[in-house]
SEFIPA-497461 format. One line per 8 residues: number of its first residue (from 1); their letters; for each residue x, y, z of C-alpha. Coordinates in nm, 2 decimals. Layout:
BEGIN
NUM> A> X/Y/Z  ...
This chain:
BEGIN
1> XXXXXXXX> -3.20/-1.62/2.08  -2.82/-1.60/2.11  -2.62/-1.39/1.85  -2.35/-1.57/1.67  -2.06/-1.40/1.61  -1.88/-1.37/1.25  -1.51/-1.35/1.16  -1.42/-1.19/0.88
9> XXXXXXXX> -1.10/-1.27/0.76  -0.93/-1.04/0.51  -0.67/-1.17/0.23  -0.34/-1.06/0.34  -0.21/-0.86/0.01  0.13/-0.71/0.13  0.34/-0.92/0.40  0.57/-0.71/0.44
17> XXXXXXXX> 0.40/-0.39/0.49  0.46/-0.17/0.78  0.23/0.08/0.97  0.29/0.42/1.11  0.09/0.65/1.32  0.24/0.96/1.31  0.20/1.20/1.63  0.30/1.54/1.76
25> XXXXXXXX> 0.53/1.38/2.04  0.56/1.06/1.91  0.56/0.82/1.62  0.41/0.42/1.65  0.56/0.25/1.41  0.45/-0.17/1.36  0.57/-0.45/1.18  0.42/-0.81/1.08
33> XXXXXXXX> 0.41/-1.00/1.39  0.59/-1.29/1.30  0.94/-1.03/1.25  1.01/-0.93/1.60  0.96/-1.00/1.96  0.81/-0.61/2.00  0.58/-0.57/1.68  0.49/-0.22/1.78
41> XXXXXXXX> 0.70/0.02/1.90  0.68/0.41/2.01  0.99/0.63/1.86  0.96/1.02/1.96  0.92/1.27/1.70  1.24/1.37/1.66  1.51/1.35/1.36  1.75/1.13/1.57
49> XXXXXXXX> 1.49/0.89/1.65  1.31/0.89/1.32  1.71/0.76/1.23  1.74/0.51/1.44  1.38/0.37/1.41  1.36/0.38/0.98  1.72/0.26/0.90  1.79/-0.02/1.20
57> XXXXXXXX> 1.45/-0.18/1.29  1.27/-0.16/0.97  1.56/-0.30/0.79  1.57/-0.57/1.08  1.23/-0.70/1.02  1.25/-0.72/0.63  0.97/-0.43/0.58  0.94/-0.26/0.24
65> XX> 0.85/0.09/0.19  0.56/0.15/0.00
């Protein structure tokens, strides 16, 4: 007998959240996909790029901080 798959589709409760995976060396840092060409980037861990990252691209794709 074949197996069916299922789909379970979640409610989408925050569209403009943002998602961060913080690392030793580097941070990857995503937005909703519909906001940017490049929905998930990789910044390095370091102050200048944390910057750059948190104030320009975040802003650019409408995020909030929650």
């Amino acid at each position: 007998m074949a197996q069916r798959s299922r789909v379970n589709r979640m409610e989408i409760a925050s569209p403009n959240a943002s998602g961060i995976d913080v690392g030793s060396a580097s941070h990857f840092v995503s937005v909703p996909p519909d906001r940017d060409d490049e929905p998930v980037r990789e910044f390095k861990s370091f102050t200048e790029a944390w910057s750059i990252w948190r104030i320009g691209w975040f802003r650019a794709a409408l995020t909030r901080w929650l």
